[in-house]
C-alpha positions in Angstrom: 0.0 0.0 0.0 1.0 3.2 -0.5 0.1 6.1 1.4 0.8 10.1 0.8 2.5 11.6 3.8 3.8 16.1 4.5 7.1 16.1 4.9 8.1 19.1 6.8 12.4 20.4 5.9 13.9 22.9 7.9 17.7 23.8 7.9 19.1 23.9 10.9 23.2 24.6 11.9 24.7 21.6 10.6 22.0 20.1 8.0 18.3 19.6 7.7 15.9 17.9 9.5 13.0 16.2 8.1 9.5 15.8 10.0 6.1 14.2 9.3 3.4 15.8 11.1 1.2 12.4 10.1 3.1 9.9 12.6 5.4 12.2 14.2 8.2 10.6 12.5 11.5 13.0 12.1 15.2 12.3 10.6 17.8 14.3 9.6 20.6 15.0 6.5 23.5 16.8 5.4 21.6 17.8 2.7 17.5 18.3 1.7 18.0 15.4 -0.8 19.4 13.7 2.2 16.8 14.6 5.0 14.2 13.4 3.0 15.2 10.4 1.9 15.9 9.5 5.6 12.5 10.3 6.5 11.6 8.2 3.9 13.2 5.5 5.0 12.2 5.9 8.7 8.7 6.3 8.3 8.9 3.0 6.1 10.9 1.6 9.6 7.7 2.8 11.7 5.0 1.4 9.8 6.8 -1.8 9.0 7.4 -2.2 13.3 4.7 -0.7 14.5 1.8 -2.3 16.2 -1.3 -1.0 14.3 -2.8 0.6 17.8 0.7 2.5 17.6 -0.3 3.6 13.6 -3.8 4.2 14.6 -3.0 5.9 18.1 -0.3 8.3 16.3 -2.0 8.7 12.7 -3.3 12.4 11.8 -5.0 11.5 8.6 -5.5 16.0 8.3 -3.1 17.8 8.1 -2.4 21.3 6.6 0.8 23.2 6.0 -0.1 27.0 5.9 1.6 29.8 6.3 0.9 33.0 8.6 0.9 36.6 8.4 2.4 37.6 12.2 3.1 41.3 13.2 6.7 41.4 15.4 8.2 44.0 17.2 
């Protein structure tokens, strides 16, 4: 089965790291190419171990990646 997931990349000091807002899942890279194929491969890790009340118990099947308009200062 195949299932669409976010993937979430955000550069940090050394490298990236990679999160999935669906299962809580994260990995990092060196690089974004990196990061995300990480992710990739941990998530397949997660759902390949995990008990399905763990999948079912952690699984957001919504989730939306916005962005905000915030006054600072």
């Amino acid at each position: 089965m195949i299932k669409h997931l976010t993937a979430i990349i955000e550069k940090e000091e050394e490298g990236y790291v990679a999160f999935c807002p669906e299962v809580d899942v994260a990995s990092q890279g060196n690089t974004v190419d990196e990061a995300r194929a990480n992710l990739k491969e941990a998530l397949e890790l997660f759902f390949e171990t995990a008990s399905p009340e763990e999948i079912n118990s952690r699984l957001h099947e919504e989730v939306y990646v916005t962005q905000l308009e915030v006054a600072v200062g």
